[in-house]
C-alpha positions, -999 to +999 in steps of 0.1 A: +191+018-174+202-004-145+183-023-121+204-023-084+189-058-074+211-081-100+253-083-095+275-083-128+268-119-134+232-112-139+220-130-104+194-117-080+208-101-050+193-080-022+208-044-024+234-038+005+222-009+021+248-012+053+272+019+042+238+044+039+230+069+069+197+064+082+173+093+073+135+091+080+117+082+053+078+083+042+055+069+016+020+074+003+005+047-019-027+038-034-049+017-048-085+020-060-115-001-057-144+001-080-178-018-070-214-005-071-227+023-057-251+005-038-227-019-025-203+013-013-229+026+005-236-001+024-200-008+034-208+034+044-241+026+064-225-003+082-250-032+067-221-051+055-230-086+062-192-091+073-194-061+096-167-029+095-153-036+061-133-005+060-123-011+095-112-046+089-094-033+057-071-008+077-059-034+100-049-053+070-033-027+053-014-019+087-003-054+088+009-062+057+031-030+059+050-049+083+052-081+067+067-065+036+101-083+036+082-116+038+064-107+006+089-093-015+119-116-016+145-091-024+133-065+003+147-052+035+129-059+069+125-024+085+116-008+114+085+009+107+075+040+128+041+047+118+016+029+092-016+046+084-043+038+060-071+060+054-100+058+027-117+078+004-151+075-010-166+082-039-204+067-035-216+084-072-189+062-087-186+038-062-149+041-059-126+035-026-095+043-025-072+030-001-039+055+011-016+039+027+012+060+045+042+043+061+069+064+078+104+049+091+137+060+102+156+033+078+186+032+055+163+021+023+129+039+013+095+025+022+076+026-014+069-012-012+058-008+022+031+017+013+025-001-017+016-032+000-003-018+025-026-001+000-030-032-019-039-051+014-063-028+020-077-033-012-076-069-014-095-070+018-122-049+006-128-072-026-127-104+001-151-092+025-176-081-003-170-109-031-202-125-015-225-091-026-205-087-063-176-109-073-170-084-105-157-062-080-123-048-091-092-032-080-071-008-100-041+013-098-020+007-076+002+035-075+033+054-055+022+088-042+047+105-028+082+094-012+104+113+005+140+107+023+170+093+013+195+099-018+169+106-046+148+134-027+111+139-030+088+124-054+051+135-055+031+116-088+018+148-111-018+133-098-011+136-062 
């Protein structure tokens, strides 16, 4: 196995990516937010004492899709197209789940850009409603799908 982000003398580099044709390329990530049922609910009824949790959690998520490169030290800065996130609910089990989808017309994929953005999301969640339940906690963080470039489709056997 090889990792692409180390030269022959074992050093950190970032992945020269200046030869590839640009394709448009998508990615669906998630990650998963367990609190109480009663505490989900309210985020769902809108009597967060913070105000639009979920709201507030999208724009982060949508953010931090394009601050990627800044976060990740060996990634490239991209033009994104589209960033998305959208949440699921799950009140019996008191379960979110942030999907983040990010969509670009790049020469490198954008995994770590949906990745991010999900985790955002999540993080944002846990920060607006630490006050209510600090045991709140955030789980699998996980590539969905990918699509574009060199190595094709990818869709996790859960997805």
């Amino acid at each position: 196995m090889s990792f692409n982000h180390f030269d022959d003398r074992g050093q950190a580099i970032m992945v020269d990516v200046s030869a590839k044709q640009k394709t448009m390329r998508t990615a669906t990530a998630s990650a998963q937010v367990y609190m109480s049922s009663d505490i989900l609910q309210a985020i769902l009824d809108g009597k967060s004492n913070k105000g639009d949790v979920l709201g507030v959690a999208r724009l982060a998520g949508i953010a931090a899709s394009k601050k990627t490169s800044d976060l990740i030290p060996l990634s490239h800065p991209l033009s994104i197209h589209h960033a998305a996130v959208e949440f699921n609910c799950d009140v019996d089990r008191g379960i979110i789940e942030a999907c983040a989808t990010v969509r670009a017309y790049e020469r490198t994929g954008v995994e770590m850009e949906a990745m991010v953005s999900a985790s955002l999301a999540a993080l944002t969640i846990y920060d607006m409603c630490k006050g209510a339940d600090k045991s709140i906690r955030i789980e699998q963080v996980k590539l969905l799908f990918k699509e574009g470039g060199k190595s094709g489709t990818y869709r996790a056997k859960e997805a």
